[in-house]
N, C-alpha and C positions, 0 to 999 in steps of 0.2 A: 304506417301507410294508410291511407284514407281514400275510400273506393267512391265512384262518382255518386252523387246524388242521384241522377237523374235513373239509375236502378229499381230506383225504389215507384219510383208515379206511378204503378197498375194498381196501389190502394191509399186510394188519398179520402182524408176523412175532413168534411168542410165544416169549419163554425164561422159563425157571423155573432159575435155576442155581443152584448148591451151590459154587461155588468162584467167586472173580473173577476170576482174570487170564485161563481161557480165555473166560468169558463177557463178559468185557471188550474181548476181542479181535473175539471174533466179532456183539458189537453194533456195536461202531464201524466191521467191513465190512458190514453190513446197512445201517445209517445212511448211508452213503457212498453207498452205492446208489439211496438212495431213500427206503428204503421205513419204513415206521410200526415202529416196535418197541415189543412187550406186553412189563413184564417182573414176573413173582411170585417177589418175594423171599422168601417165605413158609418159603421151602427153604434159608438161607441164616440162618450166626449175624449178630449185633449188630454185629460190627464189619467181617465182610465186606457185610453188606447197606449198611451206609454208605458203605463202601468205592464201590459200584456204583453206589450213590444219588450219591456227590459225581462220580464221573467220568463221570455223564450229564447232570449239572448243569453240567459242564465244556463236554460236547459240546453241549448247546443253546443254552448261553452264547455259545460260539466262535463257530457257526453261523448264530445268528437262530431256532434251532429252539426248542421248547416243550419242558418235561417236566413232566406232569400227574400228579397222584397220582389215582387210580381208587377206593383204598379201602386200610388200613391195609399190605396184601403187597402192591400193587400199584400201577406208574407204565406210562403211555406216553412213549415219544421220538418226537416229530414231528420231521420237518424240516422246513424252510423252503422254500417252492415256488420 
């Protein structure tokens, strides 16, 4: 059973990043944590923003978590209560 997402948004943690692998590193210890992560690809080329896109796709895969798109730069990662 799989509890709404939307539980979780009173701690959302925003990245905007320009590279993948530290922004990579540093969602997946946010996400461990807990907590909601904003993330605006906006800043980011075509093939690192897929880059970010498939390996949060990974982590809510893995997990039970959601990844939501927001609007064309932008995804949330929920986790799973």
């Amino acid at each position: 059973m799989h509890s709404n997402p939307a539980v979780h948004l009173s701690s959302i943690v925003r990245f905007a990043p320009s590279a993948f692998r530290v922004s990579a590193r540093d969602i997946a210890c946010q996400y461990r944590q807990g907590r909601v992560i904003s993330i605006d690809i906006g800043y980011m080329d075509g093939e690192q923003s897929a880059r970010i896109i498939d390996f949060c796709s990974g982590i809510a895969a893995g997990s039970g978590g959601w990844l939501v798109q927001i609007s064309d730069d932008v995804v949330v990662l929920t986790p799973q209560v």
